[in-house]
BATITI-990668 format. One record per atom (N, C-alpha, C): residue number from 1; atom name; residue in three letters; z negated, y, x negated. Coordinates in Angstrom, 2 decimals, always signed. Layout:
# BATITI-990668
<rec num="NUM" atome="CA" residu="ALA" pz="Z" py="Y" px="X"/>
...
# end
This chain:
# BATITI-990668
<rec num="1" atome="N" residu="UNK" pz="+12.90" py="+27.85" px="+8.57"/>
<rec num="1" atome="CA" residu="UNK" pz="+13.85" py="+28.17" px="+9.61"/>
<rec num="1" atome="C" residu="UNK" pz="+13.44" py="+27.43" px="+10.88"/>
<rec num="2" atome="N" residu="UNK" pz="+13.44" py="+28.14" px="+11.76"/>
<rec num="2" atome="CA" residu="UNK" pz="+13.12" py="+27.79" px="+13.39"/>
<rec num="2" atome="C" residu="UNK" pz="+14.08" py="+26.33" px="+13.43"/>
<rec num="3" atome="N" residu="UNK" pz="+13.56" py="+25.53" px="+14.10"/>
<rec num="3" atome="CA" residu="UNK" pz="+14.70" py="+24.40" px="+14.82"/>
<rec num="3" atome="C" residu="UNK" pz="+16.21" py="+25.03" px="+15.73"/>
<rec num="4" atome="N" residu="UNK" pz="+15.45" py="+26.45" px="+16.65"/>
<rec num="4" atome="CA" residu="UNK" pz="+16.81" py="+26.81" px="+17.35"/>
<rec num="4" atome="C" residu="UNK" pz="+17.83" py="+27.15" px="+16.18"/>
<rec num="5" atome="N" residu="UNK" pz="+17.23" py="+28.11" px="+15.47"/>
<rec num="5" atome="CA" residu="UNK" pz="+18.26" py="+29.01" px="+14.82"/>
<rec num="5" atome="C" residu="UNK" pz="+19.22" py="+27.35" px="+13.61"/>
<rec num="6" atome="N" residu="UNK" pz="+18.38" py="+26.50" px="+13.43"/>
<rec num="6" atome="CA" residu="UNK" pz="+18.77" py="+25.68" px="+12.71"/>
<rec num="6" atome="C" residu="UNK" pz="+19.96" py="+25.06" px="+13.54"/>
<rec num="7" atome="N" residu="UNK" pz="+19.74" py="+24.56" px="+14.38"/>
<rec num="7" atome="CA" residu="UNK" pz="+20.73" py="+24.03" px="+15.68"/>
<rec num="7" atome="C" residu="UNK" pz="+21.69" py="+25.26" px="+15.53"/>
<rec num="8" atome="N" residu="UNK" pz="+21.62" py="+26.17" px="+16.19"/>
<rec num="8" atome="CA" residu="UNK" pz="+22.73" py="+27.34" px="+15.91"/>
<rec num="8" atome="C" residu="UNK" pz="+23.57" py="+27.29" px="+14.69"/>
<rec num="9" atome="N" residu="UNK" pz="+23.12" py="+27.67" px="+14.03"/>
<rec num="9" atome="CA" residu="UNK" pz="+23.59" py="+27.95" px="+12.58"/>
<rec num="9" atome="C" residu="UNK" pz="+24.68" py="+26.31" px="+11.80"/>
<rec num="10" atome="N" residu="UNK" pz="+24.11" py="+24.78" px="+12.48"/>
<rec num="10" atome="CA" residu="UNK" pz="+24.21" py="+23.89" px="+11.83"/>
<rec num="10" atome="C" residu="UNK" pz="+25.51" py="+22.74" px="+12.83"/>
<rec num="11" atome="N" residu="UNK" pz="+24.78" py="+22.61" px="+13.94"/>
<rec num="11" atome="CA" residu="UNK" pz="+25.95" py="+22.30" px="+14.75"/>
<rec num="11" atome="C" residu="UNK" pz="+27.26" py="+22.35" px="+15.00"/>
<rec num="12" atome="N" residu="UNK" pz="+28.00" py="+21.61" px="+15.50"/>
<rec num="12" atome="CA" residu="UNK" pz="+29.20" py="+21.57" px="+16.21"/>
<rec num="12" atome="C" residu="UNK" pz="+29.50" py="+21.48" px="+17.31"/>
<rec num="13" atome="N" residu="UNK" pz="+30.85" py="+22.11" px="+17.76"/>
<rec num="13" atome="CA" residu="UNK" pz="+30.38" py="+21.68" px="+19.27"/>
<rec num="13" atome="C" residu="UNK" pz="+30.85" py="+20.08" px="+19.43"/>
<rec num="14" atome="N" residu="UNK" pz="+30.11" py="+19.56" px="+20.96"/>
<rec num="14" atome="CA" residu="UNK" pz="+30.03" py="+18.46" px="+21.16"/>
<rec num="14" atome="C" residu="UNK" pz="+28.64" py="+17.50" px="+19.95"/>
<rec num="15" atome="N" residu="UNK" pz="+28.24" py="+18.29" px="+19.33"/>
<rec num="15" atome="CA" residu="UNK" pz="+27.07" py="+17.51" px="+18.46"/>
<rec num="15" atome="C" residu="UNK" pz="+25.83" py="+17.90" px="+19.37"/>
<rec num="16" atome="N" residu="UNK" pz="+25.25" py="+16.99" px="+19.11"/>
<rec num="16" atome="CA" residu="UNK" pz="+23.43" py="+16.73" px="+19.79"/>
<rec num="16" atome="C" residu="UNK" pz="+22.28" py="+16.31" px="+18.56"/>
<rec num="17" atome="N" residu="UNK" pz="+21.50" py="+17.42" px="+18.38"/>
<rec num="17" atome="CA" residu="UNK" pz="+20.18" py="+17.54" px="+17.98"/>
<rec num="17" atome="C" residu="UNK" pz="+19.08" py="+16.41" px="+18.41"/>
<rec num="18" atome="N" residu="UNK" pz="+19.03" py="+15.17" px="+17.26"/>
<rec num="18" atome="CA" residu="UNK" pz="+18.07" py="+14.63" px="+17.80"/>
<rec num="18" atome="C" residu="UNK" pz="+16.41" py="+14.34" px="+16.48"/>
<rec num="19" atome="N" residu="UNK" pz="+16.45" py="+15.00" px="+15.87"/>
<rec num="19" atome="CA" residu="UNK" pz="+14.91" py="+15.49" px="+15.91"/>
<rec num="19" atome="C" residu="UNK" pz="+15.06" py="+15.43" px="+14.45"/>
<rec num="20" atome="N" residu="UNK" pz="+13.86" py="+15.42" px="+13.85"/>
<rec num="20" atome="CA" residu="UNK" pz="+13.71" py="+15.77" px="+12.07"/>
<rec num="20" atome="C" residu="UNK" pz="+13.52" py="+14.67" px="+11.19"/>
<rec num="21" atome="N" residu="UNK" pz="+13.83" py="+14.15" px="+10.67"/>
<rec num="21" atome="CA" residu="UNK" pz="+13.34" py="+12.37" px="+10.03"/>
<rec num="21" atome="C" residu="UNK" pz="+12.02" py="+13.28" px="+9.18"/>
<rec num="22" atome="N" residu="UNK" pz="+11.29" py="+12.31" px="+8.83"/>
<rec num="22" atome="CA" residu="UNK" pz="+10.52" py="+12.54" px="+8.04"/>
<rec num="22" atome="C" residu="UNK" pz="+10.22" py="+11.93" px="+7.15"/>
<rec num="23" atome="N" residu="UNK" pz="+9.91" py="+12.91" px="+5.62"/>
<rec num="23" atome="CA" residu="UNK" pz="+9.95" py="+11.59" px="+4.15"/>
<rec num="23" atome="C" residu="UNK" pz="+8.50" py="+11.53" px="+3.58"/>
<rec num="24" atome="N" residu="UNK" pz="+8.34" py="+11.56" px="+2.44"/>
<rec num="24" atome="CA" residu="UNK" pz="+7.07" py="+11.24" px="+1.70"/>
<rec num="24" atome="C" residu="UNK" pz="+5.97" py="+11.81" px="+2.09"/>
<rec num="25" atome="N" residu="UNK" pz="+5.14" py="+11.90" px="+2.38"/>
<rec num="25" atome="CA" residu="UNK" pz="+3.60" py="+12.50" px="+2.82"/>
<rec num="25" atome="C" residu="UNK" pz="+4.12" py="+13.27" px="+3.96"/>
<rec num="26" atome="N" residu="UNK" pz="+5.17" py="+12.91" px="+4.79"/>
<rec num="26" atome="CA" residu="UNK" pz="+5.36" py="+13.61" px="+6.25"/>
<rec num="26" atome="C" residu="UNK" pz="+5.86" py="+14.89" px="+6.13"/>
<rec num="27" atome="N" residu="UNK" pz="+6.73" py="+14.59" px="+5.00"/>
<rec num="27" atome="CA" residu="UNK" pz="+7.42" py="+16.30" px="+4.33"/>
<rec num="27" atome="C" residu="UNK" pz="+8.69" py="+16.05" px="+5.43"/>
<rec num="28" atome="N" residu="UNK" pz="+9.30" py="+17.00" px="+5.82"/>
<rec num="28" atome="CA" residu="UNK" pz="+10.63" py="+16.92" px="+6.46"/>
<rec num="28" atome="C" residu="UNK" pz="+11.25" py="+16.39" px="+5.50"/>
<rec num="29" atome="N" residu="UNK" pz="+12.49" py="+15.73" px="+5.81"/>
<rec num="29" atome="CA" residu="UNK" pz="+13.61" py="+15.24" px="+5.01"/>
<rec num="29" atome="C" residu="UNK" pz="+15.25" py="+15.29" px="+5.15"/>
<rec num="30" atome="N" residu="UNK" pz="+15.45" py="+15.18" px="+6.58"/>
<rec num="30" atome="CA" residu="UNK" pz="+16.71" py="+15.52" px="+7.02"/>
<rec num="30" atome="C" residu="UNK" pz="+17.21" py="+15.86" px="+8.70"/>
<rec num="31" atome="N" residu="UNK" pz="+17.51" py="+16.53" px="+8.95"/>
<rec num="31" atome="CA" residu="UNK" pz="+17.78" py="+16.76" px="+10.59"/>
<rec num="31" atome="C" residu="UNK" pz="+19.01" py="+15.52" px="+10.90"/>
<rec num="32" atome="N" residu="UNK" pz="+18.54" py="+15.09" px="+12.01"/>
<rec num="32" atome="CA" residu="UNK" pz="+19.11" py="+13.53" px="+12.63"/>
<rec num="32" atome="C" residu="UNK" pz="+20.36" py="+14.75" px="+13.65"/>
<rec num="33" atome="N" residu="UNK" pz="+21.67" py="+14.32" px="+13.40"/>
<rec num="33" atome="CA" residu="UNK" pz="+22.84" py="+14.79" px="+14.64"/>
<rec num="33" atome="C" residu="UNK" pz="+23.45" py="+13.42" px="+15.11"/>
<rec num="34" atome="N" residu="UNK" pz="+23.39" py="+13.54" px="+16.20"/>
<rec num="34" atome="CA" residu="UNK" pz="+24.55" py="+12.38" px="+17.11"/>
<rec num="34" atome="C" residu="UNK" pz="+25.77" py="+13.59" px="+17.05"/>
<rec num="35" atome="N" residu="UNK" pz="+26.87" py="+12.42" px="+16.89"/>
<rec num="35" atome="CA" residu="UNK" pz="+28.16" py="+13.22" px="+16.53"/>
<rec num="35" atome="C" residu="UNK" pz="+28.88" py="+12.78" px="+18.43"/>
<rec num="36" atome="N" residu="UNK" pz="+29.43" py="+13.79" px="+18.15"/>
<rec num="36" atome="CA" residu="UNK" pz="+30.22" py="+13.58" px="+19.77"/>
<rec num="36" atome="C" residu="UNK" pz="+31.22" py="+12.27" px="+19.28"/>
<rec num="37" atome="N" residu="UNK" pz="+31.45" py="+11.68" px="+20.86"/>
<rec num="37" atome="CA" residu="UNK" pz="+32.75" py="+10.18" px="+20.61"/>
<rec num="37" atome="C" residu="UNK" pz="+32.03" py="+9.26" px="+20.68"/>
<rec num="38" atome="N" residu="UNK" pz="+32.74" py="+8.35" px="+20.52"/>
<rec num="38" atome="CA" residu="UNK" pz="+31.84" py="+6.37" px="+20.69"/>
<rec num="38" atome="C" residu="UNK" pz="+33.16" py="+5.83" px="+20.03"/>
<rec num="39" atome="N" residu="UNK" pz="+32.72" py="+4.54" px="+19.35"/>
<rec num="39" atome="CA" residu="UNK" pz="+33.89" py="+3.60" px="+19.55"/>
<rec num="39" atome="C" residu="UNK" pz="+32.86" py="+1.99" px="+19.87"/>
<rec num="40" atome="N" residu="UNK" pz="+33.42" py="+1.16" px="+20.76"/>
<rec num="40" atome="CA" residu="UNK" pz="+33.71" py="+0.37" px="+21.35"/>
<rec num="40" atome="C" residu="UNK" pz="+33.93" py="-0.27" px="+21.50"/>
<rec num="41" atome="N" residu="UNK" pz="+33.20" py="-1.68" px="+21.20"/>
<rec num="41" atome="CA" residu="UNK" pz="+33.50" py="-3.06" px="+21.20"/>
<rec num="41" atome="C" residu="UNK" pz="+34.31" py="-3.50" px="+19.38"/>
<rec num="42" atome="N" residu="UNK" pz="+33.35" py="-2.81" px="+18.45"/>
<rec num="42" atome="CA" residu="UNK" pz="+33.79" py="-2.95" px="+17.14"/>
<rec num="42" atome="C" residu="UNK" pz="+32.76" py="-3.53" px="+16.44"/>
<rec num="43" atome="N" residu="UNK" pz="+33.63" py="-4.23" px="+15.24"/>
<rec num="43" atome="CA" residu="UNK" pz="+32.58" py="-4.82" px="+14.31"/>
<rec num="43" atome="C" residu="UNK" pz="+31.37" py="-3.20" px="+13.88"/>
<rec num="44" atome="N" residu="UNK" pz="+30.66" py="-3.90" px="+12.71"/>
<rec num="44" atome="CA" residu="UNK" pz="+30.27" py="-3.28" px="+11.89"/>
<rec num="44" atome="C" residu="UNK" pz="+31.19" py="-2.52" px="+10.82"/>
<rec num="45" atome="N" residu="UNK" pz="+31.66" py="-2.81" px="+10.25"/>
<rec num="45" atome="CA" residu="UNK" pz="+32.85" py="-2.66" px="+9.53"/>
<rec num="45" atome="C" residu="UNK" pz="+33.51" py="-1.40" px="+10.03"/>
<rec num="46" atome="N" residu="UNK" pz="+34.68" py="-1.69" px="+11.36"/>
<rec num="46" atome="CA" residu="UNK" pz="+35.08" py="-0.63" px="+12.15"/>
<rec num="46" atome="C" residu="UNK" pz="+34.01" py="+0.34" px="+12.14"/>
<rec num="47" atome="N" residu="UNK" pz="+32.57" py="+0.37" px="+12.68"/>
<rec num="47" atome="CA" residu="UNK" pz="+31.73" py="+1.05" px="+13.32"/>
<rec num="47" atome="C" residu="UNK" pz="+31.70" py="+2.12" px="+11.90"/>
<rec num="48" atome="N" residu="UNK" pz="+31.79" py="+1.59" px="+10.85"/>
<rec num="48" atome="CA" residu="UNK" pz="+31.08" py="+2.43" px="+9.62"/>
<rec num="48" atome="C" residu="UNK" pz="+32.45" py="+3.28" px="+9.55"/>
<rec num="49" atome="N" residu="UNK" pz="+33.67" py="+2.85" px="+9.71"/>
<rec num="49" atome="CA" residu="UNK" pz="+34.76" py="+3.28" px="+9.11"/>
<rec num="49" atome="C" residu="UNK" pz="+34.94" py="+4.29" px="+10.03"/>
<rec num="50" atome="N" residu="UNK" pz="+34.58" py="+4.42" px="+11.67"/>
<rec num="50" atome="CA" residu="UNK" pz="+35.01" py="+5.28" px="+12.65"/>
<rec num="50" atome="C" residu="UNK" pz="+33.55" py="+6.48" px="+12.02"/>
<rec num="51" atome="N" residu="UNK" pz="+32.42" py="+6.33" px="+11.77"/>
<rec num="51" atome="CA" residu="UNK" pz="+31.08" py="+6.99" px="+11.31"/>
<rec num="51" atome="C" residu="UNK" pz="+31.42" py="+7.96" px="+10.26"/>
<rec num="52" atome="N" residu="UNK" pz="+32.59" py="+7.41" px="+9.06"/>
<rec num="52" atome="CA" residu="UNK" pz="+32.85" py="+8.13" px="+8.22"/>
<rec num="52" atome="C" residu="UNK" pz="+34.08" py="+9.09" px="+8.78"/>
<rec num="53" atome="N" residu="UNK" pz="+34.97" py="+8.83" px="+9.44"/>
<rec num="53" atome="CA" residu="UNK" pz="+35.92" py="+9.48" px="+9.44"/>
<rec num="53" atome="C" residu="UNK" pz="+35.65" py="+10.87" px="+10.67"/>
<rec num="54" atome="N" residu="UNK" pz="+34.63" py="+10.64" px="+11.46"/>
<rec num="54" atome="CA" residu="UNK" pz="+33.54" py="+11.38" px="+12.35"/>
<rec num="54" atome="C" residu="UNK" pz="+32.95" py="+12.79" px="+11.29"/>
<rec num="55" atome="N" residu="UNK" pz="+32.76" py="+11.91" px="+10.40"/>
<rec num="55" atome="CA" residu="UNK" pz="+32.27" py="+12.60" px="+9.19"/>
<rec num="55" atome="C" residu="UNK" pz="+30.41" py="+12.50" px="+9.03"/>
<rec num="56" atome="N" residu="UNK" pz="+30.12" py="+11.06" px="+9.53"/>
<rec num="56" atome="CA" residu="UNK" pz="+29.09" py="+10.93" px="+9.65"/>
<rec num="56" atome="C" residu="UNK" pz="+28.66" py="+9.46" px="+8.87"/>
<rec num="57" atome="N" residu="UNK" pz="+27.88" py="+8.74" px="+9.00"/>
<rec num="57" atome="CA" residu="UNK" pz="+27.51" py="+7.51" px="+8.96"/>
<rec num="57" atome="C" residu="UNK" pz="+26.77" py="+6.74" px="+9.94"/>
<rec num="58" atome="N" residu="UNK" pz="+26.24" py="+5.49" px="+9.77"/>
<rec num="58" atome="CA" residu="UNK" pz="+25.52" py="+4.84" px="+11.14"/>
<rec num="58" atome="C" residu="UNK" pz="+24.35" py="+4.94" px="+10.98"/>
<rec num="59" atome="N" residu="UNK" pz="+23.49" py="+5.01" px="+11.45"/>
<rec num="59" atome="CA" residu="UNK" pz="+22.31" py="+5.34" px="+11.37"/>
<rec num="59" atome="C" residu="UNK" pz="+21.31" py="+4.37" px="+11.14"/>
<rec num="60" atome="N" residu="UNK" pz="+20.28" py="+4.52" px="+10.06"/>
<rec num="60" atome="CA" residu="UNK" pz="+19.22" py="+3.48" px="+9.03"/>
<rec num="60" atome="C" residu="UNK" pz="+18.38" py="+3.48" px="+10.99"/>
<rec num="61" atome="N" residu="UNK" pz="+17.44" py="+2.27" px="+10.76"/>
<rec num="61" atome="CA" residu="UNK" pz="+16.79" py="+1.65" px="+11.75"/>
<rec num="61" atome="C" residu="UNK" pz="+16.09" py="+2.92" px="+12.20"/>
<rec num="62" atome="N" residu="UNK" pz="+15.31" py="+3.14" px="+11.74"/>
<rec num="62" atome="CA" residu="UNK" pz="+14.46" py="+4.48" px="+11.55"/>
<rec num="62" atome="C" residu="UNK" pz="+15.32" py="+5.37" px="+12.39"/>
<rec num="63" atome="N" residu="UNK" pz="+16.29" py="+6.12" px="+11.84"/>
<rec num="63" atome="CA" residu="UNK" pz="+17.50" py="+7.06" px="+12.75"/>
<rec num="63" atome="C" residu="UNK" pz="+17.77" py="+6.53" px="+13.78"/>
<rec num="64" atome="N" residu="UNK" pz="+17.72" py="+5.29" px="+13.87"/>
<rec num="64" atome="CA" residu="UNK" pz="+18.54" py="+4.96" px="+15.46"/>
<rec num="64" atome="C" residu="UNK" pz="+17.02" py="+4.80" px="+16.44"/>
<rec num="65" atome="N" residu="UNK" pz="+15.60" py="+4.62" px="+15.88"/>
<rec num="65" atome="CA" residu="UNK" pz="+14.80" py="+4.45" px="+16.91"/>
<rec num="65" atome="C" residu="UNK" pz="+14.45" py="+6.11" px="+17.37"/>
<rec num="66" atome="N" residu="UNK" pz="+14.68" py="+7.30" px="+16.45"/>
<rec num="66" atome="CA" residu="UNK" pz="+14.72" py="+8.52" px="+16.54"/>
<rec num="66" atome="C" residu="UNK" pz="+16.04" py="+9.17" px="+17.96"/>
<rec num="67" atome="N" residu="UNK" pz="+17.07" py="+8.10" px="+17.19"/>
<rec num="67" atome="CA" residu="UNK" pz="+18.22" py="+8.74" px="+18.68"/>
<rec num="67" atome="C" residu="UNK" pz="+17.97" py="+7.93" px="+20.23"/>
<rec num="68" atome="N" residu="UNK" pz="+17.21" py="+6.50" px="+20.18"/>
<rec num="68" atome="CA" residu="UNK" pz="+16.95" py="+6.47" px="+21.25"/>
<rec num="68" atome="C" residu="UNK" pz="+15.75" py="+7.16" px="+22.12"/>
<rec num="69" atome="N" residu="UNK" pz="+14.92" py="+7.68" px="+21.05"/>
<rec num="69" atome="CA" residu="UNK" pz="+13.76" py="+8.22" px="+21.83"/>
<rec num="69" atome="C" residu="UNK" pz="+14.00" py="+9.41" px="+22.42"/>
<rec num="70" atome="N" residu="UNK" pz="+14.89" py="+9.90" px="+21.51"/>
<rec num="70" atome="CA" residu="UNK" pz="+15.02" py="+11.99" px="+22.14"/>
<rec num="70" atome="C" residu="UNK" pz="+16.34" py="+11.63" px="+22.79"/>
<rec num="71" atome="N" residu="UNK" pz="+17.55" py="+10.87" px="+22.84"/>
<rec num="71" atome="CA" residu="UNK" pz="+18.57" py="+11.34" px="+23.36"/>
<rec num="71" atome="C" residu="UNK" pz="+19.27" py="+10.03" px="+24.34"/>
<rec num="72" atome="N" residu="UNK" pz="+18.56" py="+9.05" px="+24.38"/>
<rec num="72" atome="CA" residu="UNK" pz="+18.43" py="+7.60" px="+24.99"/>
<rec num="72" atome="C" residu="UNK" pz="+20.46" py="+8.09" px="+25.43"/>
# end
């Protein structure tokens, strides 16, 4: 499946496409989304608890050097 039609088909609105992680021998593994919202001046703790209820999680080192490169 194309990346657009994947974005189409997979998205929400207010979500942002930020690129493909990649796993064992450079196989794709999972499409990286920034979820729309922030929260703000929170622990870790908070941060995970606002991530889940987003319906997301926080992102492994790896994911977060992926969201600053494509979506800074």
């Amino acid at each position: 499946m194309s990346k657009k039609l994947w974005i189409k088909k997979n998205l929400k609105k207010g979500e942002l496409y930020a690129g493909l992680i990649l796993g064992k021998n450079g196989a794709p593994d999972h499409h990286l989304v920034l979820l729309p919202g922030q929260a703000n001046d929170v622990d870790w703790k908070a941060a995970r608890a606002w991530a889940t209820k987003a319906g997301g999680e926080l992102p492994t080192r790896r994911e977060q050097s992926l969201l600053f490169a494509n979506l800074k």
